[in-house]
Structure formats: structure tokens, C-alpha cells
N, C-alpha and C positions, 0 to 999 in steps of 0.2 A: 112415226111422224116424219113427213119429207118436209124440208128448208130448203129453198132454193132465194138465189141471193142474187142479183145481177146490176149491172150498171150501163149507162150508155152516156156517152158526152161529146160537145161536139163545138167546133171553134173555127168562125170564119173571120177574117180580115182584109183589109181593104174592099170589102164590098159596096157595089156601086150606089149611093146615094142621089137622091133627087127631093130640091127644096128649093124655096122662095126666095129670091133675091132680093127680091123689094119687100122684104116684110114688114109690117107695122109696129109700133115700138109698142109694148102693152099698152091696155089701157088704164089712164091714172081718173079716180071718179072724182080728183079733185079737179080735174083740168082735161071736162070731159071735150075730146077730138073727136070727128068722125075720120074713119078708117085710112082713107084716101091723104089726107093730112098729114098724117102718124106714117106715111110712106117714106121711104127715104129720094124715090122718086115719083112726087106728088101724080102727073101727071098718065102712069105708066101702071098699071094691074099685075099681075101675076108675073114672074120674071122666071123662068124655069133655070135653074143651074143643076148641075152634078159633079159630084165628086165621088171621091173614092177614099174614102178616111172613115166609116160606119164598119162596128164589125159586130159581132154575135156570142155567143156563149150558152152553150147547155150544159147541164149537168141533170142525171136523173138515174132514181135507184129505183129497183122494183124489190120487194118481198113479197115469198110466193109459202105461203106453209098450207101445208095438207095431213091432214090425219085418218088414217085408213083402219075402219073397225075390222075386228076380225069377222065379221060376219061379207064381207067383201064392200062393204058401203063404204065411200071415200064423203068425206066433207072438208071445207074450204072456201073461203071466202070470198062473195064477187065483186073485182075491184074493176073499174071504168078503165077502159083499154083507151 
């Protein structure tokens, strides 16, 4: 029986971010706005900003086992790559 065991992970910071300046505040369905309203600058649509304060994180394990008959046939399991 072969066991193979692996890991990979991975970590990024300060990566560059892009987001709405003028966002709208949710919406409350007591105190229903339309969108433009709920802006902090009413008259002004999309506001492009970026920063750099978004960062990332992976972590991931693989388990790989195989069992090999002795007639030479191997089986194992097919896992989504």
C-alpha cells in the first residue's frame, strides 16, 4: 500500500485592491431608497478607489493512497485535480 501526503499554502499581503467609493448604504425595507439616494455622493455613480490593504491565504492537503495487487493491477482513487 503506497501513502503519499502533501501540502501546499500560500499567503499574499498588501495586494492591490479596487472598490466603490460612493457605495450605498444597504438597503433597509423599512425605509425603502432608491440607490442613488443611499449614495454618500448623491449625484455621482461609481467612484473607483484602490488600495492596498486585501490580502489572501491558502492552505491545502492532498492524500494520495494506492494499493497495488500482486497480480501487477494498481487501484486508487479518482480525486478532481
Amino acid at each position: 500500500m503506497l501513502l503519499q501526503v502533501g501540502y501546499v499554502g500560500n499567503k499574499g499581503v498588501n495586494l492591490p485592491n479596487r472598490y466603490d467609493a460612493n457605495q450605498a448604504v444597504p438597503f433597509d425595507p423599512l425605509n425603502p431608497l432608491p440607490i442613488p439616494v443611499r449614495r454618500p455622493y448623491q449625484t455621482l455613480g461609481f467612484i473607483s478607489a484602490n488600495s492596498s490593504s486585501t490580502y489572501s491565504n491558502y492552505n491545502g492537503l492532498d492524500v494520495h493512497v494506492e494499493r497495488r495487487y500482486s497480480s501487477g493491477l494498481a487501484s486508487s482513487p479518482v480525486t478532481p485535480g
